[in-house]
N, CA, C and O atoms as a Maestro MAE file, in Angstrom:
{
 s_m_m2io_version
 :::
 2.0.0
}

f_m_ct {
 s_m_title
 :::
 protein
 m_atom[304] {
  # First column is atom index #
  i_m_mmod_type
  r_m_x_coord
  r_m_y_coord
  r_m_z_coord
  i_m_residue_number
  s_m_chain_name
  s_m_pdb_residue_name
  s_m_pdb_atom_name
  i_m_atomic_number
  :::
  1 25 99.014 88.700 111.397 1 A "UNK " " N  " 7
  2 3 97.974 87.761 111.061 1 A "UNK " " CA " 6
  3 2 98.125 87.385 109.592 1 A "UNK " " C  " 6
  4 15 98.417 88.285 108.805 1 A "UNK " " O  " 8
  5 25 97.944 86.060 109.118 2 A "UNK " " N  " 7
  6 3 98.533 85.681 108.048 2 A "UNK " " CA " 6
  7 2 96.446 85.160 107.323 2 A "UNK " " C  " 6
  8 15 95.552 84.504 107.858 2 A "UNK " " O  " 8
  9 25 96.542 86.019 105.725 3 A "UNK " " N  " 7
  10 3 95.290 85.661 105.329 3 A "UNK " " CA " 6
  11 2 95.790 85.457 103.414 3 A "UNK " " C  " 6
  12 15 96.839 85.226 102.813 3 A "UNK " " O  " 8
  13 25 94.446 85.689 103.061 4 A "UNK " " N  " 7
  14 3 94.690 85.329 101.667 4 A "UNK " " CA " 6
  15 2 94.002 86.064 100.913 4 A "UNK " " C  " 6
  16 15 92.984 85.443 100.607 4 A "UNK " " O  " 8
  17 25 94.047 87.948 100.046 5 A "UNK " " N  " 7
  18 3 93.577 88.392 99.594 5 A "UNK " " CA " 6
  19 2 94.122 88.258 98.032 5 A "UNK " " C  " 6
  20 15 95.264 88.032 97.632 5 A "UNK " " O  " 8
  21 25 92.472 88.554 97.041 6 A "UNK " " N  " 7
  22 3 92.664 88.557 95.834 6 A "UNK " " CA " 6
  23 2 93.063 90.058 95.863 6 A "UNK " " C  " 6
  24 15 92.317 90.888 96.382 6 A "UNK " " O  " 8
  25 25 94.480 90.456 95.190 7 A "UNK " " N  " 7
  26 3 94.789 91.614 94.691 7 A "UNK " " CA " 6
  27 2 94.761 91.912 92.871 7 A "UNK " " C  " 6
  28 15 94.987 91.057 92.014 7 A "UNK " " O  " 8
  29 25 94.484 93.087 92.680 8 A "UNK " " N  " 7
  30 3 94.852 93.014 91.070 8 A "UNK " " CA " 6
  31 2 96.273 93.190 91.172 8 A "UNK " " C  " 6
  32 15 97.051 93.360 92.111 8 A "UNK " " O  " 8
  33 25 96.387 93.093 89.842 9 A "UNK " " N  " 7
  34 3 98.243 93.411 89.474 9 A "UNK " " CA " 6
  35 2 98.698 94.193 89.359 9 A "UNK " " C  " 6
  36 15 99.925 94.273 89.419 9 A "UNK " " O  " 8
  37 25 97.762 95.345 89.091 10 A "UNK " " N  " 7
  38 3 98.149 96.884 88.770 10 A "UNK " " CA " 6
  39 2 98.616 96.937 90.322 10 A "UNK " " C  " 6
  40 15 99.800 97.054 90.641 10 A "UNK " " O  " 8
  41 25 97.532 96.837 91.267 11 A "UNK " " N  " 7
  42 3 97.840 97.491 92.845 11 A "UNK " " CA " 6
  43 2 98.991 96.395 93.418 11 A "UNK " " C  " 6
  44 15 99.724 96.878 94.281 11 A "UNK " " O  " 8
  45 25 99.235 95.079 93.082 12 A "UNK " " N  " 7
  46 3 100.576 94.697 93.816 12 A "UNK " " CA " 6
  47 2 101.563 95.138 93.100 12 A "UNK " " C  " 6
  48 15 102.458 95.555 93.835 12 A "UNK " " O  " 8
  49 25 101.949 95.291 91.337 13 A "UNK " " N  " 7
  50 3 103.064 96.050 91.396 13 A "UNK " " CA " 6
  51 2 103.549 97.456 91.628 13 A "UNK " " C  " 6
  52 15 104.621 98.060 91.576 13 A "UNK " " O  " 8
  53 25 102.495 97.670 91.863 14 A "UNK " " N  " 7
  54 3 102.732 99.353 93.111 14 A "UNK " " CA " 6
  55 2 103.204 99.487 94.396 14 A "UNK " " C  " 6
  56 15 103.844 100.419 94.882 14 A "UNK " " O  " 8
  57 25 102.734 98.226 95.011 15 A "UNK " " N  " 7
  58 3 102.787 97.837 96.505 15 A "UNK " " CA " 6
  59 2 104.433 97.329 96.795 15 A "UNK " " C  " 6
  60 15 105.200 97.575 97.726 15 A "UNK " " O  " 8
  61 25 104.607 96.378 95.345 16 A "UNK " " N  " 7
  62 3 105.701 96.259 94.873 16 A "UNK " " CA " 6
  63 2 106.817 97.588 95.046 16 A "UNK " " C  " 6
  64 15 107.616 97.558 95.983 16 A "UNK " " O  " 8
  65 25 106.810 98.389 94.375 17 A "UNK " " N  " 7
  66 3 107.492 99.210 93.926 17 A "UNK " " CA " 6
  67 2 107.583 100.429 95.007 17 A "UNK " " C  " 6
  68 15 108.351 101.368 94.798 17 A "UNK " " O  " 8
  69 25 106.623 100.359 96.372 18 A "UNK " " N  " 7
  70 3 106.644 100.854 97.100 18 A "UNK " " CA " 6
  71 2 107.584 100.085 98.387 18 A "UNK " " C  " 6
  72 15 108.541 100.675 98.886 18 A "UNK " " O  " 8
  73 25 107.136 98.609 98.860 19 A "UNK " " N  " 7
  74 3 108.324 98.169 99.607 19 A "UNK " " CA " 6
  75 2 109.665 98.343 99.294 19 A "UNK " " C  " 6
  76 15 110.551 98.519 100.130 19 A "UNK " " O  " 8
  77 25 109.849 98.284 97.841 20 A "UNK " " N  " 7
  78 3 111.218 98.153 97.423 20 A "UNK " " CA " 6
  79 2 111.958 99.520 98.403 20 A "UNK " " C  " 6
  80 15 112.685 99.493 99.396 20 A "UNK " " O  " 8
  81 25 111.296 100.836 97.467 21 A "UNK " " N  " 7
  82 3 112.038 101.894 97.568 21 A "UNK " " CA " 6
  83 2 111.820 102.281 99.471 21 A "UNK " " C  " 6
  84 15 112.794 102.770 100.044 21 A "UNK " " O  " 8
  85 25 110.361 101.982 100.382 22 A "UNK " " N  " 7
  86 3 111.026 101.904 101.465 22 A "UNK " " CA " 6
  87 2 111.140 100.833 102.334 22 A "UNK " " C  " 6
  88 15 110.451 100.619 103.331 22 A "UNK " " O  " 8
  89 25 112.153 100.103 101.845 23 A "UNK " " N  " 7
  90 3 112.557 98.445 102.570 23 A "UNK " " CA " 6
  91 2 111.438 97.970 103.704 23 A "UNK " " C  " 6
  92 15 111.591 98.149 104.912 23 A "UNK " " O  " 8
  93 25 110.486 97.443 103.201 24 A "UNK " " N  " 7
  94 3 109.817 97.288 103.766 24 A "UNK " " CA " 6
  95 2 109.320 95.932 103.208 24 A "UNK " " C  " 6
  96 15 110.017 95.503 102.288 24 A "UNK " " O  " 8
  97 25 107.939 94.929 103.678 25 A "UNK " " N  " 7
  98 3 107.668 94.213 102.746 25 A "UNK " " CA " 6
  99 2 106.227 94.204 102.161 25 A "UNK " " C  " 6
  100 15 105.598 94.630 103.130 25 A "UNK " " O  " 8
  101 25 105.358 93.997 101.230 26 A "UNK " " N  " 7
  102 3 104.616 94.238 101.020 26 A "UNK " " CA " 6
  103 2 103.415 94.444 101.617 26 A "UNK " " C  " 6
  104 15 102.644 95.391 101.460 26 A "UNK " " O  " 8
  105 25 103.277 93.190 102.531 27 A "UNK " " N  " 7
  106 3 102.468 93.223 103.860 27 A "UNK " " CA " 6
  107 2 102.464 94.360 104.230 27 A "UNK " " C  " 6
  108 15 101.669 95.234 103.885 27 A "UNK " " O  " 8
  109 25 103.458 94.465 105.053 28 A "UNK " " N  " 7
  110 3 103.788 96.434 105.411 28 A "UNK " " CA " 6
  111 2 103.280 97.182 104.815 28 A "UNK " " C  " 6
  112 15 102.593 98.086 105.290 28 A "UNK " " O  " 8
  113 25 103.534 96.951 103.391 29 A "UNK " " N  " 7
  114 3 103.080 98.349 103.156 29 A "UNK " " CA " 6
  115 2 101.468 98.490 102.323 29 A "UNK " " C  " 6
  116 15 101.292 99.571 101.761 29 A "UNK " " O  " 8
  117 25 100.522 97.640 102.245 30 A "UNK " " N  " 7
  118 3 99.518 97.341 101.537 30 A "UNK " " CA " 6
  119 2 98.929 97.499 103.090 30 A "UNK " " C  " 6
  120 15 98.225 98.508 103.140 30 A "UNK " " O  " 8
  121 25 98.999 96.854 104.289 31 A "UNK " " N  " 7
  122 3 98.449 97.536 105.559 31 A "UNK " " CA " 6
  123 2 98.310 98.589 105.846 31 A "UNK " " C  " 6
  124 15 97.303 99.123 106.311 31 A "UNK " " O  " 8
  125 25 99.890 99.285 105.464 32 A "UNK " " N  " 7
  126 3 99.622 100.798 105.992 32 A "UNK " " CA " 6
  127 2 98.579 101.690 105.149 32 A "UNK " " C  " 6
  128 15 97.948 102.652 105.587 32 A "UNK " " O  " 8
  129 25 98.528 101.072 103.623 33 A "UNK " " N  " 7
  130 3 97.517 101.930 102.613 33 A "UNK " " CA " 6
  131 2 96.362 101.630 103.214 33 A "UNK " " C  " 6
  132 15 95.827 102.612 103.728 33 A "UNK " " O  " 8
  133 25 95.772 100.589 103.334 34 A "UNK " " N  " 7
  134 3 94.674 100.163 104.355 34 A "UNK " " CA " 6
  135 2 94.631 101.035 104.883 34 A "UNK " " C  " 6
  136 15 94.496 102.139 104.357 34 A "UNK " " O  " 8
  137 25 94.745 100.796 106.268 35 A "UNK " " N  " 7
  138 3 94.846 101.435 107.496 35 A "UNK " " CA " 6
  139 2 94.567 103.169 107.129 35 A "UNK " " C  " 6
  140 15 93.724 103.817 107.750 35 A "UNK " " O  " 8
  141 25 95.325 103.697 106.152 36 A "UNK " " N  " 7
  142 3 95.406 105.152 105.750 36 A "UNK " " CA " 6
  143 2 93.948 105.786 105.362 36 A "UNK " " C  " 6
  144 15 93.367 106.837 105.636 36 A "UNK " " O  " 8
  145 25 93.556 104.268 104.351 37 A "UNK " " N  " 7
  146 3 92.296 104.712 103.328 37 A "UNK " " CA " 6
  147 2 90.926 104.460 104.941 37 A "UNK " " C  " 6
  148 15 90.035 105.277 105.170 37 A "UNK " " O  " 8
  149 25 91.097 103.530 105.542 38 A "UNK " " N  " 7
  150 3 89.984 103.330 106.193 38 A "UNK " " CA " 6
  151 2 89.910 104.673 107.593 38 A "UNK " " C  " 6
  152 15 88.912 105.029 108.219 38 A "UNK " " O  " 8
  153 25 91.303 105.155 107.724 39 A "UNK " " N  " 7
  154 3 91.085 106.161 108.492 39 A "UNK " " CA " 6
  155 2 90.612 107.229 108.296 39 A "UNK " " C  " 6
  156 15 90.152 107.892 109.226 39 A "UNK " " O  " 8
  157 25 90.611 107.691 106.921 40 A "UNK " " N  " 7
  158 3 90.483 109.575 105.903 40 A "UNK " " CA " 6
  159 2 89.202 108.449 105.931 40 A "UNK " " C  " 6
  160 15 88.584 109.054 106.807 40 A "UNK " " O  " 8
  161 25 88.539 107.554 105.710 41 A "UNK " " N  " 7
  162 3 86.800 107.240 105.240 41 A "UNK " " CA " 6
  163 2 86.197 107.542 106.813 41 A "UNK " " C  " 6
  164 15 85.168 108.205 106.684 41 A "UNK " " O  " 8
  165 25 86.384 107.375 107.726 42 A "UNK " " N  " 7
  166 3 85.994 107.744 109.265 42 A "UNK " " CA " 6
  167 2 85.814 108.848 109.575 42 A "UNK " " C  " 6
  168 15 84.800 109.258 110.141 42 A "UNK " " O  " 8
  169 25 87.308 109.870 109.071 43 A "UNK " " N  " 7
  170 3 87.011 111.692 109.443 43 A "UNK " " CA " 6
  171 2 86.036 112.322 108.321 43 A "UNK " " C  " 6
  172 15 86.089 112.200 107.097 43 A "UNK " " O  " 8
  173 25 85.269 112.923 109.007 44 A "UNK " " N  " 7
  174 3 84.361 114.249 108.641 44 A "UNK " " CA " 6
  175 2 85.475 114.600 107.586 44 A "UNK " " C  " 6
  176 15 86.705 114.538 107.599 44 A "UNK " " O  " 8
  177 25 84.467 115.023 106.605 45 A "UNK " " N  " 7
  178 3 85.636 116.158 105.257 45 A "UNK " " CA " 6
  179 2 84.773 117.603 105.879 45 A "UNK " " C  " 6
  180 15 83.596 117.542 106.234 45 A "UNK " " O  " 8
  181 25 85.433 118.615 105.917 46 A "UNK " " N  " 7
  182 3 85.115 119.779 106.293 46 A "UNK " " CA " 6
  183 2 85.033 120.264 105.184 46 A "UNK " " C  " 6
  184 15 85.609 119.701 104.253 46 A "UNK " " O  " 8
  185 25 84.310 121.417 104.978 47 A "UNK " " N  " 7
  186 3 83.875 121.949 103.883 47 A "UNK " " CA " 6
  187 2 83.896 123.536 104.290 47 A "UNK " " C  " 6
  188 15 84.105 124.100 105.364 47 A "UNK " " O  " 8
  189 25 83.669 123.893 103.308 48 A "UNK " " N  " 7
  190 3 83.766 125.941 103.420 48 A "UNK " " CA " 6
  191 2 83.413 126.066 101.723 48 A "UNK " " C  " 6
  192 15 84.009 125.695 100.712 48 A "UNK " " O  " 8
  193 25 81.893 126.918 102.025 49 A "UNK " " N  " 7
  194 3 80.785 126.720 101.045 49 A "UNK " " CA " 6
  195 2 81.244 125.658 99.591 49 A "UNK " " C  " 6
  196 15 81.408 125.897 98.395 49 A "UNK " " O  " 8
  197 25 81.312 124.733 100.228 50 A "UNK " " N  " 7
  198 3 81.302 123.868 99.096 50 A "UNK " " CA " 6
  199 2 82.346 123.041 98.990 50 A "UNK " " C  " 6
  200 15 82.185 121.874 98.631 50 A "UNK " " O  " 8
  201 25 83.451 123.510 99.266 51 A "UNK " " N  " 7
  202 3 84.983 123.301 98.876 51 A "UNK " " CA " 6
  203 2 85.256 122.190 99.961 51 A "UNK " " C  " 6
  204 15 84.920 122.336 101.136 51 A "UNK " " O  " 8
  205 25 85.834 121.175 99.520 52 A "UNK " " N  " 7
  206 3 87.053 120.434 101.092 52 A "UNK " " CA " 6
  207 2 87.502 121.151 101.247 52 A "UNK " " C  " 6
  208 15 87.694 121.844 100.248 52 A "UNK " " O  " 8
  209 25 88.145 121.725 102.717 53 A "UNK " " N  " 7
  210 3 89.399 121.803 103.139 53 A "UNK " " CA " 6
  211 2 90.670 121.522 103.458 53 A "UNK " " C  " 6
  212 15 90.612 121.239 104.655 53 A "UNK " " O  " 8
  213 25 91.963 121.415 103.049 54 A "UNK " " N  " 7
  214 3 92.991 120.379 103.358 54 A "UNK " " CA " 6
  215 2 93.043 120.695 104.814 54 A "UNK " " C  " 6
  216 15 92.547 121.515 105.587 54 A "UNK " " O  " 8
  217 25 93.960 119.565 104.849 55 A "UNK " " N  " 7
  218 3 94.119 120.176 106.860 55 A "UNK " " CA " 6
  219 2 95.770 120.562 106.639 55 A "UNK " " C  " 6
  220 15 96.659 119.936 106.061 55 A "UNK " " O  " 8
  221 25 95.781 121.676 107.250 56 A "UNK " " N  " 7
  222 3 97.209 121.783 107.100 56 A "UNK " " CA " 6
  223 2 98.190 121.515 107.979 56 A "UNK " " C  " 6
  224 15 97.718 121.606 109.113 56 A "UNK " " O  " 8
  225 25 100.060 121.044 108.012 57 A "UNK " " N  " 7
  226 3 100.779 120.538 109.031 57 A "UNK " " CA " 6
  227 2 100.799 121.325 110.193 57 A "UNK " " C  " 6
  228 15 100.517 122.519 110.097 57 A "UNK " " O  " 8
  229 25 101.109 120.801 111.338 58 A "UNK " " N  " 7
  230 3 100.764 121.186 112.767 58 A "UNK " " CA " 6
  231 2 102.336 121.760 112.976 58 A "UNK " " C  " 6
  232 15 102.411 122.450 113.992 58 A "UNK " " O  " 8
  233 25 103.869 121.606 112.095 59 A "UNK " " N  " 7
  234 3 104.942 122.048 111.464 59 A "UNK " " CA " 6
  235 2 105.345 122.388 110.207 59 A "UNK " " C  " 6
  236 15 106.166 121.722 109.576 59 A "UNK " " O  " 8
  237 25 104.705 123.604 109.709 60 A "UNK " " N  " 7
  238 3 104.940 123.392 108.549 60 A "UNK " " CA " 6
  239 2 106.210 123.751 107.798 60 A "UNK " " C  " 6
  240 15 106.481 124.951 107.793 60 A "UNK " " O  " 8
  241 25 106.932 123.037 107.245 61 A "UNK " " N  " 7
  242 3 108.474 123.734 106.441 61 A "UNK " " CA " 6
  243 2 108.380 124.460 105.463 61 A "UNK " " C  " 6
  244 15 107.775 124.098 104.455 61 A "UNK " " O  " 8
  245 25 109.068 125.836 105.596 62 A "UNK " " N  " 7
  246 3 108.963 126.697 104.395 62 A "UNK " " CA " 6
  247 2 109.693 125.864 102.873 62 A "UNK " " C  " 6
  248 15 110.511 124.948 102.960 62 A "UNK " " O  " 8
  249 25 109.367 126.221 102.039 63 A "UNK " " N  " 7
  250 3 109.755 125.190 100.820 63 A "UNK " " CA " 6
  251 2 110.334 126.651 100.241 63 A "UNK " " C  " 6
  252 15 109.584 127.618 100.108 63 A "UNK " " O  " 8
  253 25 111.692 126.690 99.930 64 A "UNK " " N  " 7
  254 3 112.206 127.397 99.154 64 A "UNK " " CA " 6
  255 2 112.645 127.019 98.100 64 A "UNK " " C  " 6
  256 15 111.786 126.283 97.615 64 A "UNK " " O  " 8
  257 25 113.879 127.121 97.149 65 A "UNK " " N  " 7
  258 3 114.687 126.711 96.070 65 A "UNK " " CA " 6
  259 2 115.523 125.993 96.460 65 A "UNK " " C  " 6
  260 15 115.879 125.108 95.682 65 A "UNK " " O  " 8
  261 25 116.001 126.054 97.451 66 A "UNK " " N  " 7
  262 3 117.077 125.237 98.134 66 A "UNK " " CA " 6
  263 2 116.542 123.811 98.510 66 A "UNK " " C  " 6
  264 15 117.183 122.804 98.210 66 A "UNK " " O  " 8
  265 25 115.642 123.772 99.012 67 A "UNK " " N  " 7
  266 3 114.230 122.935 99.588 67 A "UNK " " CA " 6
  267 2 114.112 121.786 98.556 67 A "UNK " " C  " 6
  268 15 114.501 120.620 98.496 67 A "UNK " " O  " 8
  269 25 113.205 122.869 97.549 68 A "UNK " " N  " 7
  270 3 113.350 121.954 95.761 68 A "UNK " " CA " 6
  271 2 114.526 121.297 95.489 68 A "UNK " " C  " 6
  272 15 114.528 120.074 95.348 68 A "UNK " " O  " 8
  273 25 115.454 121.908 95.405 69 A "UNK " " N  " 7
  274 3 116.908 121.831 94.937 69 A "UNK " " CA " 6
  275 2 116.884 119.734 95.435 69 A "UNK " " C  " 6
  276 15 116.892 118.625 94.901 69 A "UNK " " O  " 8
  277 25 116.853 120.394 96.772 70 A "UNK " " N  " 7
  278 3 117.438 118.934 97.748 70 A "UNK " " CA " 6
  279 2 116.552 117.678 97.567 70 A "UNK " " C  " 6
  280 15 117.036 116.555 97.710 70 A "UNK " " O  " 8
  281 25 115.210 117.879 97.241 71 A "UNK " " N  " 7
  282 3 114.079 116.881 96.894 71 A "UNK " " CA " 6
  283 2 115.068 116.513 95.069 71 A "UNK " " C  " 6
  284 15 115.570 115.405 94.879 71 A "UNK " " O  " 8
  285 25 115.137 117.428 94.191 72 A "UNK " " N  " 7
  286 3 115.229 117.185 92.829 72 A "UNK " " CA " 6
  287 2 116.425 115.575 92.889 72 A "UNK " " C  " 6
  288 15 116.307 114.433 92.445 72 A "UNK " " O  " 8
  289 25 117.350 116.196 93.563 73 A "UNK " " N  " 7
  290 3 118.553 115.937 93.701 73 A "UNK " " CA " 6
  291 2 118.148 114.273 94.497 73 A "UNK " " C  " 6
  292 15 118.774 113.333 94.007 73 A "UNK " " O  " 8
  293 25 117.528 114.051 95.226 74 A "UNK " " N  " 7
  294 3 117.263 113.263 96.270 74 A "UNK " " CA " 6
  295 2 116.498 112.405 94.855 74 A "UNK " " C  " 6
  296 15 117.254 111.451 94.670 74 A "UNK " " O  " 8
  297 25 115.761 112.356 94.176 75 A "UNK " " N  " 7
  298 3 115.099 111.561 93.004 75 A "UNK " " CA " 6
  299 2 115.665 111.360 91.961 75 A "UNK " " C  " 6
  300 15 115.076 110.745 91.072 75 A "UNK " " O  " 8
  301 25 117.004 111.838 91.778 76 A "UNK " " N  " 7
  302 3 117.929 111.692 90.770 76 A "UNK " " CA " 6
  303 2 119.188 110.229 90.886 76 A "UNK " " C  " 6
  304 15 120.030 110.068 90.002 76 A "UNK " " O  " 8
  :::
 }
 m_bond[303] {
  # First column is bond index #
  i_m_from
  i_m_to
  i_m_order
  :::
  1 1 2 1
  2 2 3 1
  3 3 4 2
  4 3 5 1
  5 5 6 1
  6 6 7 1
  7 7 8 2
  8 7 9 1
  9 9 10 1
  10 10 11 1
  11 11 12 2
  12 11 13 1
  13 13 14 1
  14 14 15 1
  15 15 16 2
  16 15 17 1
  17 17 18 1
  18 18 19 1
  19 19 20 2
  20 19 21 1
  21 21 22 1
  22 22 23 1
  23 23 24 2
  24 23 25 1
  25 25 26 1
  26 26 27 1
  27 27 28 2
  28 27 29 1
  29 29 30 1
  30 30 31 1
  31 31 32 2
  32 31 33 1
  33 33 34 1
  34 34 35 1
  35 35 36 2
  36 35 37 1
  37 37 38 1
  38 38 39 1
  39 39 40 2
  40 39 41 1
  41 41 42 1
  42 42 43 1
  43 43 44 2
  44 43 45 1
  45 45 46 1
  46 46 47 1
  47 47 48 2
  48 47 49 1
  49 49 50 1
  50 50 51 1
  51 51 52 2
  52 51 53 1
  53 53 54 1
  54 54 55 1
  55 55 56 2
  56 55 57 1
  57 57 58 1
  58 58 59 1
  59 59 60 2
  60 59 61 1
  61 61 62 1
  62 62 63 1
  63 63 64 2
  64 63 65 1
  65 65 66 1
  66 66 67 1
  67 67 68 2
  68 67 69 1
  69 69 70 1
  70 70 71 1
  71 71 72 2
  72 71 73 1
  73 73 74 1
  74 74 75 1
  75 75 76 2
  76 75 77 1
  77 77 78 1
  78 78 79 1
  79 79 80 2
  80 79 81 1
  81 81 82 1
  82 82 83 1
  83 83 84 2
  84 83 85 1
  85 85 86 1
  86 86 87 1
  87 87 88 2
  88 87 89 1
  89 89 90 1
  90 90 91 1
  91 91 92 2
  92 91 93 1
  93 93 94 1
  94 94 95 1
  95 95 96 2
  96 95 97 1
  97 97 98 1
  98 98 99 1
  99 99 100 2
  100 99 101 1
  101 101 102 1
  102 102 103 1
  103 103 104 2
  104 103 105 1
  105 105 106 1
  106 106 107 1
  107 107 108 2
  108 107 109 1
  109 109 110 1
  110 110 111 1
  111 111 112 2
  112 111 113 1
  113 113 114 1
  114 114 115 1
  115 115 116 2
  116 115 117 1
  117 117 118 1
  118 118 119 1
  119 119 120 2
  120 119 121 1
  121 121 122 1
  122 122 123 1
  123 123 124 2
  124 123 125 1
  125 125 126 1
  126 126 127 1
  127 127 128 2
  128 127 129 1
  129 129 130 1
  130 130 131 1
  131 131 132 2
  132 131 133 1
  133 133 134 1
  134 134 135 1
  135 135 136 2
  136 135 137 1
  137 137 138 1
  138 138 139 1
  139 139 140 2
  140 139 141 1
  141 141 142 1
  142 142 143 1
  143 143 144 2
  144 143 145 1
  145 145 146 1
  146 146 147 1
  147 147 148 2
  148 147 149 1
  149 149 150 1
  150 150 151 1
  151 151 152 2
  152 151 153 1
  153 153 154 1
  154 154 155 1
  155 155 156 2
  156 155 157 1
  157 157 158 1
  158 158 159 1
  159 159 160 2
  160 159 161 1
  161 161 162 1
  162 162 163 1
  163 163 164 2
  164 163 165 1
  165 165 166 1
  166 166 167 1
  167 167 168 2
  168 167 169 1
  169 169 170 1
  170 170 171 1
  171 171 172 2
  172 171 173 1
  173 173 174 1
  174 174 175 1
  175 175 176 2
  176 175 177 1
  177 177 178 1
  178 178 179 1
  179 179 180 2
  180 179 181 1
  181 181 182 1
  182 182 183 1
  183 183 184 2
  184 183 185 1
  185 185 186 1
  186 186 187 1
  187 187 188 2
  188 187 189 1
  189 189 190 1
  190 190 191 1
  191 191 192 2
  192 191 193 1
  193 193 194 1
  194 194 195 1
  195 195 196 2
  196 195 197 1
  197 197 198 1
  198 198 199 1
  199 199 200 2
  200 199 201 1
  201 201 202 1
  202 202 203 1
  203 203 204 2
  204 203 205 1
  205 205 206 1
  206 206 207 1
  207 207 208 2
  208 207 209 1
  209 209 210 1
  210 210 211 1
  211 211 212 2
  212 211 213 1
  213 213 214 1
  214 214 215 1
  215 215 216 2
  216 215 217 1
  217 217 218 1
  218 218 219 1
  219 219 220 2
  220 219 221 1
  221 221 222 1
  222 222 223 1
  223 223 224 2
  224 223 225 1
  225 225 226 1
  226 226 227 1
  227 227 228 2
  228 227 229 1
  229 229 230 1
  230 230 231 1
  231 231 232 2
  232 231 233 1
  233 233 234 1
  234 234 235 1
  235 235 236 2
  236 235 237 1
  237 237 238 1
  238 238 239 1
  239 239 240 2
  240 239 241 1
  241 241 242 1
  242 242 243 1
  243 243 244 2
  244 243 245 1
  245 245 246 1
  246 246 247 1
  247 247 248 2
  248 247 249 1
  249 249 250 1
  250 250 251 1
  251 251 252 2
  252 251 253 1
  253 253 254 1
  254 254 255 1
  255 255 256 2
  256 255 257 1
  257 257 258 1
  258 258 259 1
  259 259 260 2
  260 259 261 1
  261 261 262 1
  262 262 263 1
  263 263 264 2
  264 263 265 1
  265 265 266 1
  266 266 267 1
  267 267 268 2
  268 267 269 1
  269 269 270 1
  270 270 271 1
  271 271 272 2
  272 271 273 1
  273 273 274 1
  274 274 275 1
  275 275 276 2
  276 275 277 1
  277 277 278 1
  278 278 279 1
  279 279 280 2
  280 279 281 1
  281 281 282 1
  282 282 283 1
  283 283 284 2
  284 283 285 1
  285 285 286 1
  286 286 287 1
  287 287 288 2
  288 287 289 1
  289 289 290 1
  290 290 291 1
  291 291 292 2
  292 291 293 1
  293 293 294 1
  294 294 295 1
  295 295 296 2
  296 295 297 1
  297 297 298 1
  298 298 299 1
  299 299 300 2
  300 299 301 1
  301 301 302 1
  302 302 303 1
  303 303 304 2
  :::
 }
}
């Protein structure tokens, strides 16, 4: 669906800088932030006396040095 939003500049050259790195186009990816922010505003935040809770992965990967290593390396 094709519309016409006022964005600031700070948030399109982010949106920017986010299609780039995953080939995508901005549309894409300013929807998916959408879509992300309006879904976490819908779920219940759970709490435990006071605190949020994160939710944690349903797989979670152990993160070792090697782990790090391959992320460092991967941003370089």
């Amino acid at each position: 669906m094709r519309t016409t939003l006022m964005i600031d500049d700070d948030v399109l050259a982010i949106a920017k800088t986010f299609a780039k790195q995953q080939h995508k186009t901005i549309g894409q990816v300013i929807s998916e932030f959408a879509r992300q922010s309006l879904i976490r505003q819908t779920q219940p935040i759970q709490e435990r006396n006071g605190i949020p809770l994160l939710k944690a992965p349903t797989n979670p990967q152990i993160v070792n040095l090697e782990v790090v290593n391959q992320l460092r390396d991967e941003l370089l």
